[in-house]
Structures are given as structure tokens and as C-alpha cells.
C-alpha positions in Angstrom: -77.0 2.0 97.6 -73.5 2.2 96.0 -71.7 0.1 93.1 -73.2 -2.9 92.0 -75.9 -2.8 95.5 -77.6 0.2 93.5 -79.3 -2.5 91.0 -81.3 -3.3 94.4 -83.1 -0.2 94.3 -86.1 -1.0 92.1 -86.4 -4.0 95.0 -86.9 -1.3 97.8 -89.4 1.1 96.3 -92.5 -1.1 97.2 -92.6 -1.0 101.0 -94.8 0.9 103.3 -93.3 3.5 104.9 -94.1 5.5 108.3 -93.8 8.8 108.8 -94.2 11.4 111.9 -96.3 14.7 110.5 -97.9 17.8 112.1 -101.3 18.7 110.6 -102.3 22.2 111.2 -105.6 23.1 111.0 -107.6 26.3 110.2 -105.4 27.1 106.5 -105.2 25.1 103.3 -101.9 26.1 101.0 -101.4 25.5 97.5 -98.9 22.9 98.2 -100.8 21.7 101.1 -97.5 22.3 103.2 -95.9 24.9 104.7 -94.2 26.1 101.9 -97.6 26.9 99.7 -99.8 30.4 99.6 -102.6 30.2 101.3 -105.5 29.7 99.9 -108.1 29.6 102.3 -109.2 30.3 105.8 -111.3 28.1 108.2 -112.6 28.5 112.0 -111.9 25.6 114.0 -113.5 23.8 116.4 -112.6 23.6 120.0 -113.0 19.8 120.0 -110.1 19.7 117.7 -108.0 19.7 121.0 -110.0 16.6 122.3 -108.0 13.6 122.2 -111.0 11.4 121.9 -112.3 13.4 118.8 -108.9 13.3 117.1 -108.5 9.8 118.0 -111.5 8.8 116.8 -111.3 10.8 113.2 -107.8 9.4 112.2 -108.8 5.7 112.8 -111.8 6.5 110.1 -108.9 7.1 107.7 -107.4 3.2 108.0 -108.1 1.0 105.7 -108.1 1.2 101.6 -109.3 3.9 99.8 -109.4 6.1 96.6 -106.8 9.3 97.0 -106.4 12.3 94.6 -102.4 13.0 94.5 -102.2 16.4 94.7 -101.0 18.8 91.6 -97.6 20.2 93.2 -96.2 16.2 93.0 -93.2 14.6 91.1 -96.4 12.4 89.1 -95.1 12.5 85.4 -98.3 14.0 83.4 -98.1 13.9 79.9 -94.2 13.4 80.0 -93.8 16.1 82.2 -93.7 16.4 86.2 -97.3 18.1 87.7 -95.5 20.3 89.7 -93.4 21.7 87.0 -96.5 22.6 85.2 -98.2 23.4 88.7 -96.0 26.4 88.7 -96.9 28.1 85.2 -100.7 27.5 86.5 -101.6 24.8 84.5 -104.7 22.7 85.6 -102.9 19.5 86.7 -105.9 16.6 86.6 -104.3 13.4 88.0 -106.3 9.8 88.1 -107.0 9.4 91.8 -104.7 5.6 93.0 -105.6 3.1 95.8 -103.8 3.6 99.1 -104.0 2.2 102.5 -103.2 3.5 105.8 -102.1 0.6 107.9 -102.5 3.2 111.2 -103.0 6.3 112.4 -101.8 7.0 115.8 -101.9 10.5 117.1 -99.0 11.4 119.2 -100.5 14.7 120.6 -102.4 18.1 120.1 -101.3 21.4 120.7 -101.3 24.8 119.8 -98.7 26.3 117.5 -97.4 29.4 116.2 -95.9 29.5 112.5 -94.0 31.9 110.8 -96.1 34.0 108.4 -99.9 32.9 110.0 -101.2 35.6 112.1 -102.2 33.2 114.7 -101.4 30.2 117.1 -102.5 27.6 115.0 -104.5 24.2 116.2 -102.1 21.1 115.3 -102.4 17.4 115.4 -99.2 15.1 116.0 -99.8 12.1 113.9 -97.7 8.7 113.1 -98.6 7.0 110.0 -98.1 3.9 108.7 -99.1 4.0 105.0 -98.4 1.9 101.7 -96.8 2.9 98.8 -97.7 6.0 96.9 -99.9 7.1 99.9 -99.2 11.1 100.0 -99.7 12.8 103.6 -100.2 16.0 102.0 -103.2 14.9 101.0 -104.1 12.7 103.9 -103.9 16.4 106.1 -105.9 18.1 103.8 -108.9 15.2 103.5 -108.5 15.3 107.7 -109.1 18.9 107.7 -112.3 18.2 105.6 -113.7 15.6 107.1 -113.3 17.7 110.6 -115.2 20.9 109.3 -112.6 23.1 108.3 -109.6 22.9 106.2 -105.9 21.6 107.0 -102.3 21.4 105.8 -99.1 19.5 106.3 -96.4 21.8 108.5 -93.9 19.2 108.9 -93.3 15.8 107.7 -90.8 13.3 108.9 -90.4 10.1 107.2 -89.1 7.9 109.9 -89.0 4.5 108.0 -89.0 2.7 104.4 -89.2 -0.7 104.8 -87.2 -2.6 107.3 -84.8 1.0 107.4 -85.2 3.4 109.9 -84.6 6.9 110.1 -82.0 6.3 113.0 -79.5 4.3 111.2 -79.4 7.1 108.4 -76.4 8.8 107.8 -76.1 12.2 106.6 -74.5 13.5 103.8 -72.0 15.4 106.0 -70.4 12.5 107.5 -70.3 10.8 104.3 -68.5 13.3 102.5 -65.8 13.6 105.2 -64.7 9.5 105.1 -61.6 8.3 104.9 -61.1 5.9 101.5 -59.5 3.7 103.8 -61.9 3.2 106.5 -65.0 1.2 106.7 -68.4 3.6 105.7 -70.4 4.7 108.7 -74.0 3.1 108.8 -73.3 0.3 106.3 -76.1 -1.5 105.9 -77.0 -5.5 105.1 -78.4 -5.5 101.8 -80.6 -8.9 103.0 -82.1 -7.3 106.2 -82.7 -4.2 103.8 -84.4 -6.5 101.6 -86.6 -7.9 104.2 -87.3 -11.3 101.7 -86.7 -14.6 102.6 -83.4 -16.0 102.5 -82.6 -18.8 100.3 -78.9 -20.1 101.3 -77.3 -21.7 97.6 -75.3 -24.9 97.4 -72.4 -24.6 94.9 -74.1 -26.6 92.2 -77.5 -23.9 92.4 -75.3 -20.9 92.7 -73.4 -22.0 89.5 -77.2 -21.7 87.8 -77.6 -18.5 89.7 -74.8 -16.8 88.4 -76.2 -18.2 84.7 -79.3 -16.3 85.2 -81.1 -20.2 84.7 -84.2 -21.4 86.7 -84.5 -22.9 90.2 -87.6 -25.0 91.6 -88.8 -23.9 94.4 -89.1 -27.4 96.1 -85.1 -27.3 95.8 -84.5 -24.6 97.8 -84.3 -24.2 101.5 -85.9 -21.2 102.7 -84.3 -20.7 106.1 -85.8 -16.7 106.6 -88.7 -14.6 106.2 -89.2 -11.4 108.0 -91.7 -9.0 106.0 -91.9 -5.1 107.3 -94.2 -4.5 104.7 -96.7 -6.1 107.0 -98.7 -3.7 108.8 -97.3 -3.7 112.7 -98.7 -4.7 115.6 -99.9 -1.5 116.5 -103.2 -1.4 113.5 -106.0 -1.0 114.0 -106.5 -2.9 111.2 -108.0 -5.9 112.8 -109.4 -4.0 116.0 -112.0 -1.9 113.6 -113.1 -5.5 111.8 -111.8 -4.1 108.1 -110.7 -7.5 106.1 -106.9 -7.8 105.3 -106.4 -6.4 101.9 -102.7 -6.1 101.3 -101.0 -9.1 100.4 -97.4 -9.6 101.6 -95.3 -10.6 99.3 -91.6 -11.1 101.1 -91.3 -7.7 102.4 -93.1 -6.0 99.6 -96.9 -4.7 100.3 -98.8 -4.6 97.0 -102.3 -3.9 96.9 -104.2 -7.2 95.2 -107.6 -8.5 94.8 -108.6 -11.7 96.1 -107.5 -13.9 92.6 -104.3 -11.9 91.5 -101.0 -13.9 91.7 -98.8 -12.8 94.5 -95.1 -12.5 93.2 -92.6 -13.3 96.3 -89.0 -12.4 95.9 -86.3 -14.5 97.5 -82.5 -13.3 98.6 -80.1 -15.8 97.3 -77.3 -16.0 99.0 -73.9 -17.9 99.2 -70.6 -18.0 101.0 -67.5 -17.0 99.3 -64.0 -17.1 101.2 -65.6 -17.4 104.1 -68.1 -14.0 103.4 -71.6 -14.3 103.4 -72.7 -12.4 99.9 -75.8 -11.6 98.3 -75.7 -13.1 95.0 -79.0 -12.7 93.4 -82.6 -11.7 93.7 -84.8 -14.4 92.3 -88.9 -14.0 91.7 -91.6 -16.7 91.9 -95.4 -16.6 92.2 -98.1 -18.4 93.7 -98.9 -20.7 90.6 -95.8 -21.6 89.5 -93.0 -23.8 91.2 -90.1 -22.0 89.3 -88.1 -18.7 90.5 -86.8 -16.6 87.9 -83.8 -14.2 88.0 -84.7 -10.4 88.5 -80.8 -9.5 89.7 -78.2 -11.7 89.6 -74.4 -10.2 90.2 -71.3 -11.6 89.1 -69.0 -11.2 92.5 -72.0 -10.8 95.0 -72.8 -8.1 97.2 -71.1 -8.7 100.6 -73.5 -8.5 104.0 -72.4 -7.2 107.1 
């Protein structure tokens, strides 16, 4: 996000995310990656290589449940960061948070052979789709427990936030090397980014939107809703009988009980000379029949 589209940012931060990681088994680090010490040592089962048996133990971790964040983390403790304090040994104690893993699909198992550990090492090939705040550092190391011996994250890939994908990222590299005067590689709609439902404004509503005032919701013509913060087709959500508990809230997955009011955000949108521009993000709630202004911008933020 760049210019006035980096004012979206605190919009994108609540979606699931899915990430590709390789869970080697047999070692726990003090990082619980690759980059850690290790700290302890573990024989290993042969069924780890069983397809059935790793099938079977990832699916046991969807659903909600309690996770412990682990110590070498960018969690802010005490006004400072746990891994800072990680480092000069200090005993980091952070509150355990509610996650959920929307799915765990294992992609394949195999033996491996890391820099620095003296043998091949058993590994697991895993695709998660988790919600926000869920660390798979942890995940791998709960795994390796709940299999009988201990486990760590070797690599980690996050392959999408939200409704982005790894594969329309740019990197840095080619973004440095630009041309002022040619369009940006990769440029991406800020409303499909957004994911919420699209609320196209007549020119008397967009002169209240750009005042920051109220709209009712009964006004407004919501023409589009496509949440990815809705776990894909692909659960196992449903298949193992758990009950839905992540409300969707326009793209954003939030973790609720049954009586908390859902807020739903809305992309307002207009058309200016002709462009199609994203003038505001407005918030309602179940309970009330107003939206109120979270982001509103003065000259809009044009969509591809």
C-alpha cells in the first residue's frame, strides 16, 4: 500500500491467511525454526511416514483452540517485543489467544537432510489455512507432541493473506528498478484486496461520504460480497461435524461468540471522470441500520 491506499492497512490485518510449511520432526529449537539451537532430541516413529497417520493427526488440529505464542515473537510484553527480551534470557510468559485452523492438508512426507543436524530428518509437508494471529511455529511444535516426539518449523511459506496471493507479489527488486513514468508492476484493486461488499454511491451519498456523515443501510445498494476470510471449500470443518465458529464479517474472520455484534465493513465506491474509485470504507453492525465512516479520502483511491 502506497500514498493515501496505505490508510487501508489496518482494514487488511484481520484475514486468515494460508501458508505452505515443512515440519521436521525428531528436534525442537529455541525458536522453533530452523534458525534456533537445539534444545532437545527425540526418536521418531516409523509411522510418521504413513500418510494415513499424518493425515489423521493434522485434522485433530482444526477447529478453535487455546495456543501459547511462543517467546521468540514480535508480541509487545511489558512495552517491549518478547523476542528482544528472548535474547538476554528473560523468561518471556505470554497469555495463551484463541486460534482456529480452518484446514490442514498435508501435501507429503519425506525424508530430509538439513544443514547442521547429523541426520536425514523425518518431515511433513503441510498447507494451512489458519485465522489471525495463529503462529505455525507453534502449530509444529504442538504436532510433534501430540505424535510422541518433538518437532520444529524448517520452512514456512505464506502463500496468501486474504483475497492476495503469493503469486501476484512483486519483489522488491523489480520495484526498485521502475520507471516513474510507467504503470507499477502487480498493481493491485484496493476493492478485490478488500474482499467487502461493494456499495456503488450516487452523487448526493458520496457528497455525505466525503463529509464523514452517516448512511442507512436500507439506502444503499449492495451489488458485491466475496469474503476470503471464509474458510475454503477444501475444510474439513464441516466433514469432522465441529460447529461454525468464526463469523464472517465482509472478508474479515473474527472469532465471536454466539451474541457478540458482528461489524461488516462496506467499500464505497464512486465514479469520477469516468474512473471507478474507492472513496471510503464505511462500518455497520448487526443491530444497527447506520454505517459509519472508518476511512473516507478526499480524491479516492482509483481501482484497476
Amino acid at each position: 500500500m502506497v500514498g493515501p491506499a496505505c490508510r487501508l492497512d489496518a482494514f487488511m490485518v484481520g484475514h486468515s491467511k494460508v501458508y505452505d510449511v515443512c515440519i521436521a520432526f525428531g528436534y525442537a529449537t529455541s525458536t522453533a525454526d530452523i534458525e534456533g539451537e537445539i534444545i532437545e532430541r527425540a526418536p521418531c516413529s516409523e509411522q510418521l511416514l504413513q500418510r494415513s497417520f499424518a493425515t489423521e493427526l493434522l485434522q485433530s488440529f482444526v477447529g478453535v483452540q487455546q495456543q501459547q505464542p511462543p517467546a521468540y515473537s514480535a508480541i509487545s510484553v511489558g512495552g517491549t517485543r518478547a523476542y528482544v527480551l528472548a535474547r538476554k534470557g528473560v523468561d518471556v510468559c505470554i497469555p495463551k489467544r484463541t486460534i482456529e485452523v480452518y484446514s490442514a492438508r498435508l501435501l507429503g512426507c519425506e525424508q530430509r537432510i538439513f544443514s547442521g543436524f547429523p541426520h536425514a530428518v523425518t518431515t511433513w509437508n503441510v498447507r494451512f489455512h489458519v485465522s489471525k494471529g495463529t503462529y505455525i511455529r507453534t502449530l509444529a511444535q504442538d504436532i510433534g507432541k501430540r505424535a510422541g516426539c518433538c518437532a520444529f518449523a524448517a520452512e514456512l511459506t505464506r502463500v496468501r493473506a486474504g483475497s492476495i496471493k503469493l503469486d501476484q507479489c512483486v519483489p522488491l527488486e523489480q520495484l526498485s528498478s521502475i520507471n516513474a513514468d510507467k504503470p507499477i508492476p502487480g498493481m493491485l484493486d484496493p476493492v478485490q484486496a478488500l474482499q467487502f461488499p461493494v456499495i456503488e454511491l450516487s452523487s448526493q451519498q458520496l457528497t455525505r461520504v466525503l463529509c464523514g456523515n452517516e448512511l442507512l443501510l436500507h439506502t444503499c445498494s449492495v451489488i458485491d460480497c466475496d469474503s476470503h476470510g471464509k474458510p475454503a471449500p477444501e475444510s474439513a470443518h464441516a466433514a469432522a461435524g465441529a460447529s461454525e465458529s468464526v463469523c464472517v464479517s465482509a472478508g474479515m474472520s473474527v472469532l465471536a461468540s454466539a451474541h457478540a455484534s458482528v461489524p461488516r465493513y462496506y467499500s464505497l465506491v464512486a465514479y469520477t471522470n469516468g474512473a471507478r474509485v474507492l472513496q471510503a470504507v464505511y462500518k455497520g453492525a448487526d443491530d444497527n441500520p447506520y454505517l459509519r465512516a472508518q476511512c473516507v479520502f478526499a480524491q479516492g483511491v482509483r481501482c484497476t
